[in-house]
Every structure is written in C-alpha cells, then in structure tokens.
C-alpha positions in Angstrom: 0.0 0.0 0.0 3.1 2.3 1.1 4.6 2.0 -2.7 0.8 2.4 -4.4 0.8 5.4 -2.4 3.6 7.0 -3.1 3.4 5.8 -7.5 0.4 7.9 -6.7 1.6 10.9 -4.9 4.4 11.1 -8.0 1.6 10.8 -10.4 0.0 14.0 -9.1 3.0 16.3 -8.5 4.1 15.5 -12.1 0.1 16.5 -13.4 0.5 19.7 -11.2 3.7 20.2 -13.6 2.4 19.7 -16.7 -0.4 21.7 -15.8 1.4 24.7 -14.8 3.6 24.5 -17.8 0.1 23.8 -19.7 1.6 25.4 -23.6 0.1 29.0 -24.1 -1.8 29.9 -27.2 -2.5 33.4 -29.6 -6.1 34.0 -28.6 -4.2 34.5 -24.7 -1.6 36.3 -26.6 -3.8 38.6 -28.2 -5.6 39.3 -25.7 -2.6 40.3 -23.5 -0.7 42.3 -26.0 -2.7 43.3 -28.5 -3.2 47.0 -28.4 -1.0 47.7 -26.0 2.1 50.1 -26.2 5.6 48.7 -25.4 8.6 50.1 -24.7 12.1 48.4 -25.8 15.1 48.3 -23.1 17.3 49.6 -25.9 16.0 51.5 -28.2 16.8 50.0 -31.5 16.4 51.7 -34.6 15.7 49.1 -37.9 12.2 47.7 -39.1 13.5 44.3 -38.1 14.6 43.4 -34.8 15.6 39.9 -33.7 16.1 38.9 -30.0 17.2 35.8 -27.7 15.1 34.6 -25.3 17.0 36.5 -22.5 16.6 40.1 -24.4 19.8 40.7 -26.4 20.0 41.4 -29.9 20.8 38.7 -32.6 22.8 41.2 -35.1 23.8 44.9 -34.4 21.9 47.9 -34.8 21.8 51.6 -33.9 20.2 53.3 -30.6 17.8 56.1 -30.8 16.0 58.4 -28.5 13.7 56.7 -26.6 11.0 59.3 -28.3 11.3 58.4 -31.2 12.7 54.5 -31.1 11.7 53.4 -27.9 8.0 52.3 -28.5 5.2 51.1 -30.6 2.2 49.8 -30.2 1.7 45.8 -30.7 -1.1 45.2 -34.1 -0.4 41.5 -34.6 1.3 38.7 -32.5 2.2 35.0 -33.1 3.5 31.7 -32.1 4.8 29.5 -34.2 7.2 26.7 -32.2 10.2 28.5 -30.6 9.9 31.7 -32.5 7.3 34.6 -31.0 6.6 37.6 -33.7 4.7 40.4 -32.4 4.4 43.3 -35.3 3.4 46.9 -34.8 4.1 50.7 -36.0 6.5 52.5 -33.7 5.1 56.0 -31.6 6.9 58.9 -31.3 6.4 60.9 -28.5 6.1 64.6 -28.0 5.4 66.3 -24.6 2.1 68.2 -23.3 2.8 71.9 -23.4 1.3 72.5 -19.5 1.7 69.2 -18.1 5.3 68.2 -19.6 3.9 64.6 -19.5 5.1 62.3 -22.5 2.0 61.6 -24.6 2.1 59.9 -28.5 2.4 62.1 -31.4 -0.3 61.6 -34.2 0.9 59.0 -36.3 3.9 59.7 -39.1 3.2 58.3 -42.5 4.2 58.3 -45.9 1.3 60.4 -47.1 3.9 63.7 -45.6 5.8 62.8 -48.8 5.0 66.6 -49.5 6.8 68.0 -46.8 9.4 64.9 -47.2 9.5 66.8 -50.8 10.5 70.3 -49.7 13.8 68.9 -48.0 17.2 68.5 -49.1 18.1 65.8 -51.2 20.3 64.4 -49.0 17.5 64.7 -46.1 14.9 62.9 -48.6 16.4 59.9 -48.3 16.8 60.0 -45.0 13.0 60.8 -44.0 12.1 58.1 -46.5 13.8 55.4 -44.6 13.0 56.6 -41.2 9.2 56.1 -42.1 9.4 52.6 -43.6 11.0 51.8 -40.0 7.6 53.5 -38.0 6.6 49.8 -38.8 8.4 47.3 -36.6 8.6 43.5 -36.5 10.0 42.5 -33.5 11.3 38.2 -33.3 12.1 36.8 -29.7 13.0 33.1 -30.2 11.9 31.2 -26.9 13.8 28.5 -25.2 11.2 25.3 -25.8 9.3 24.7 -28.7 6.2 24.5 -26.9 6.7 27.3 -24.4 4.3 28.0 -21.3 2.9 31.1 -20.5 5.4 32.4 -18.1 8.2 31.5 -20.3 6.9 33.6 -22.8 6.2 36.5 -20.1 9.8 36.2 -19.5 10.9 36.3 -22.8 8.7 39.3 -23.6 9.8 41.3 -20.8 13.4 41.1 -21.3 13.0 42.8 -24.4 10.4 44.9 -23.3 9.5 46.9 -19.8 7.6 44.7 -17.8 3.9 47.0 -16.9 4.7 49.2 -14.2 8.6 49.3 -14.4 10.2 52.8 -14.2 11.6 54.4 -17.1 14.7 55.6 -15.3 15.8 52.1 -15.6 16.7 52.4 -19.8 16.9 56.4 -20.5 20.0 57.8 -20.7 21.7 60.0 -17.5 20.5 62.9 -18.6 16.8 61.7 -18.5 16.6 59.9 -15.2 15.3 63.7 -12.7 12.8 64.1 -15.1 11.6 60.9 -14.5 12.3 60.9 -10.9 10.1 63.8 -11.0 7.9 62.6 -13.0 7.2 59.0 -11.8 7.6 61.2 -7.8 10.1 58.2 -6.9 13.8 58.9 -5.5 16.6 60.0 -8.0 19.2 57.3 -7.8 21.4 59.2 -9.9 24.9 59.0 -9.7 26.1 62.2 -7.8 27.8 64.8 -10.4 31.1 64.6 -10.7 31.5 68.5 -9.8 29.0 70.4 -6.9 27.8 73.4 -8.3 25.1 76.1 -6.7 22.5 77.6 -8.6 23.6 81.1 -10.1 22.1 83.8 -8.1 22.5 87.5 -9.4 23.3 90.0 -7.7 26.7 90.4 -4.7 29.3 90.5 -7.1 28.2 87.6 -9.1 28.7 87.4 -12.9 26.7 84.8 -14.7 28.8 82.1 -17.5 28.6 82.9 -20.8 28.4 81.4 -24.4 32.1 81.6 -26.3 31.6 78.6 -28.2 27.7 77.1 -28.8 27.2 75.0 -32.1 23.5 74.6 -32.9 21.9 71.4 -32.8 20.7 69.2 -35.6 17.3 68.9 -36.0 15.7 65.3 -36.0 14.4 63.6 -38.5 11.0 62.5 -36.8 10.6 66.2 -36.0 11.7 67.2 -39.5 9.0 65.3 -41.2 6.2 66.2 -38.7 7.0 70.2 -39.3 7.0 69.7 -35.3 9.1 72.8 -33.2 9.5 74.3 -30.1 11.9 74.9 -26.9 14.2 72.4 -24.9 15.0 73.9 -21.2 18.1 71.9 -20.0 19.1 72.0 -16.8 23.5 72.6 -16.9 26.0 72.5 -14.5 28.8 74.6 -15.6 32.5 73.3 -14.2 34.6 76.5 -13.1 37.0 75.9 -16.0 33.5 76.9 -18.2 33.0 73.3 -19.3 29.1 71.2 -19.2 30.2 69.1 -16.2 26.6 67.8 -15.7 23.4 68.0 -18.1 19.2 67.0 -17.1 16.4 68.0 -19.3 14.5 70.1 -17.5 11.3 70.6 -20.2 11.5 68.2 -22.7 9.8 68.7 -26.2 10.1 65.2 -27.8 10.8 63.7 -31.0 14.6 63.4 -31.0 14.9 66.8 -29.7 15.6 66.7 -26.4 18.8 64.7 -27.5 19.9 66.6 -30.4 20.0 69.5 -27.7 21.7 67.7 -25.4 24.3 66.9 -27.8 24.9 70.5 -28.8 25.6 71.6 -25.5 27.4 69.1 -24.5 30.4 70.7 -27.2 29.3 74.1 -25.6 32.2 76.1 -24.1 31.5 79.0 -21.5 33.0 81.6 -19.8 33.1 80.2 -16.1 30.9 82.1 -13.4 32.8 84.0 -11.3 32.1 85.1 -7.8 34.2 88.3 -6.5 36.2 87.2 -9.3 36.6 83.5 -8.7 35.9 81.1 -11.8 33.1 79.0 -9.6 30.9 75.8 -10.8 27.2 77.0 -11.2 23.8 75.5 -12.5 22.2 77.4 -14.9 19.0 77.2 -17.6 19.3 77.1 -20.7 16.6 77.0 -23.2 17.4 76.1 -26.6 14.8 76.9 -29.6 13.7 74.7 -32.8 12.5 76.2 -35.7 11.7 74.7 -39.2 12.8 77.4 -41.9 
C-alpha cells in the first residue's frame, strides 16, 4: 500500500507540472498584447529586430531616442514553435505643453511625402527610410518549442519593460530627474562629478557665458512632422566653463531633447565668477527649434 501510495503521490506532482507548464496559445496572446504600447530596453532603430530569449539582440543595430525608437504599439502577434513575432508601427512621442507629460504624437506616415519633398536631397532619403521603419517587426526566439505562459512572459519582458517598471531604468543619464520627478520616486542618480550652486544675481556675481555654442541638428522624426518648439536643460557649468553635468528640465520630444543635449554638451563657456573666482554653477538654458 506504502509504494501504491507514493506511485500515486508522484503521479499527481508530475500533473501539477504539466499543468502549470500547460503550452500558451494566440487568442491568450492577443488578448494580453494586443493594443497595448511597449517600450524596448534599448531602443533600437531598424524595421526588423531579432532577440534571444534573455533580451539581447541577434545582429547589431543603432540606438535612438527613446522618443522616437523606444515604442510602438503591438497590431499582430504569433506563435509559431520556438519563435514569437509580435508586429506593430512605432510611436513617437512629443510632450504636453502645460503638463510636460510624455504623450504619442499623431501617427507619421508616408502620405507627408509633400513635406518629405521640400527637404534637401540628401534629407529625402533620410526621412524616406526613417518612415518605412515606423513599422516594426520584432522576433524573440523562446527556449522550448512549446513554451508555457510564463516562459513567454519572461521572454517578452526582457525585451520589453515589464507594466509598471520605471523608465529611469533604460533612459540615458540625462533623463533619469525628469523621470524621478515625474514617476515622484527617489533620484538614484549618480552624484555629479562636480558640486555646483544655482547662479544667483546680484553680490558680485557674474553669470557664464556662451564663447563657443554650435546649434543642434534637428531630427528627422521632428523634420518630417514640421513639429518645433523649446528644450530647457538644466546645466552645471564646471569652473574651467566646461558642461560638467546635463538634465532636461522641459523636454519637447521627438529626438529633440537629445539633439539638444548633444549640442551643449560641445558648448564652451566663460566660467561664473564670484568676486572674481571662476566658480561651478547651475544654470537654464533654453534652446529653440524652428523649421525654416
């Protein structure tokens, strides 16, 4: 009776198993993903992106800003063995002019070929491909041919942010206060590498100034949209009149943010000074897009 009994108890833990690892099908897969907007750990750029099962990249391919390569919204998904394929048209995302809050941009197509028309020749091209890659087909290949459920919930979120995970976990540096702010959770930046007051007028005080600013490129996404407007960044200037630390402050979207960042980041300034003293000071600095 002892060895009956324990064939049997055997028997049942291996049905508990198999039932927890019971295969998942589309019509669950649908239901979950369908519709719904998700956002890449690394924003890749391409119309065809091809992952392992623990999130990295089979191939190479460029980053982008998170704006404008970091999501899309999920129109078709399925299974087929090993390999899941979940297909969808990328978002870009452009910021609310009161609230600051990321929100999606109506959608780019290729019926702007008339203001693709009016650019460049060399900046045709360019807004011709970036459009055919607003559609994305995204490939995860799984571990097990007849994956469960959670295996493919694993899958899926280490190519994508699991629902309800921070976005200061993939932006870059000088994203992560905004989101802090944002998401009202502590900043776990990294402390800048040089301690600098805001610049207060006024006792002697004499504010950095511009010697050498290149302007910023403008993006593509925000080329093609005819979209403008003003980046504030937040800058710590170094008391040799170097960007020692920069955080977007009021984003706009669409590339932007970043092309601004990059421009300032080659900035050069004449250091603050207090009673004479080159000192390290914070200062805002708003930089302007405009379509001519």
């Amino acid at each position: 009776m002892r060895t009956a009994w324990r064939f049997s108890l055997i028997a049942l833990l291996l049905l508990a198993k198999s039932a927890g690892a019971q295969a998942v099908d589309e019509k669950t897969l649908r239901s979950e993903y369908i519709g719904q907007v998700l956002t890449l750990r690394h924003f890749y750029k391409g119309d065809h992106l091809k992952f392992h099962s623990d999130g990295t990249l089979d191939g190479n391919a460029k980053v982008g800003p998170w704006t404008v390569d970091g999501q899309f919204t999920a129109k078709e998904i399925s299974l087929s063995g090993a390999s899941l394929e979940i297909k969808g048209r990328r978002i870009s995302v452009v910021f609310d002019a009161k609230t600051k809050k990321p929100e999606p941009s109506p959608d780019l197509t290729a019926d702007q070929e008339a203001a693709i028309s009016q650019l460049p020749e060399k900046r045709r091209e360019e807004a011709r491909a970036f459009l055919r890659e607003r559609d994305l087909d995204v490939k995860i290949e799984l571990r097990s041919e007849n994956p469960s459920q959670d295996e493919v919930s694993s899958a899926v979120n280490a190519v994508f942010l699991a629902p309800g995970e921070s976005m200061i976990e993939v932006v870059p540096l000088y994203w992560r206060k905004y989101f802090a702010e944002l998401e009202g959770v502590p900043d776990k930046a990294p402390e800048p590498a040089v301690s600098a007051a805001r610049f207060v007028k006024g006792d002697g005080n004499v504010p950095p100034h511009q010697v050498i600013y290149p302007d910023p490129e403008y993006s593509t996404a925000a080329r093609v949209a005819q979209f403008s407007g003003t980046v504030i960044l937040d800058i710590a200037v170094d008391s040799t009149g170097y960007p020692a630390d920069i955080q977007i402050k009021s984003p706009l979207g669409m590339g932007l943010d970043e092309e601004a960042v990059a421009a300032v980041s080659a900035w050069k300034f004449e250091p603050a000074r207090r009673q004479s003293v080159a000192v390290p000071v914070t200062i805002l600095i708003e930089i302007a897009f405009h379509l001519h």
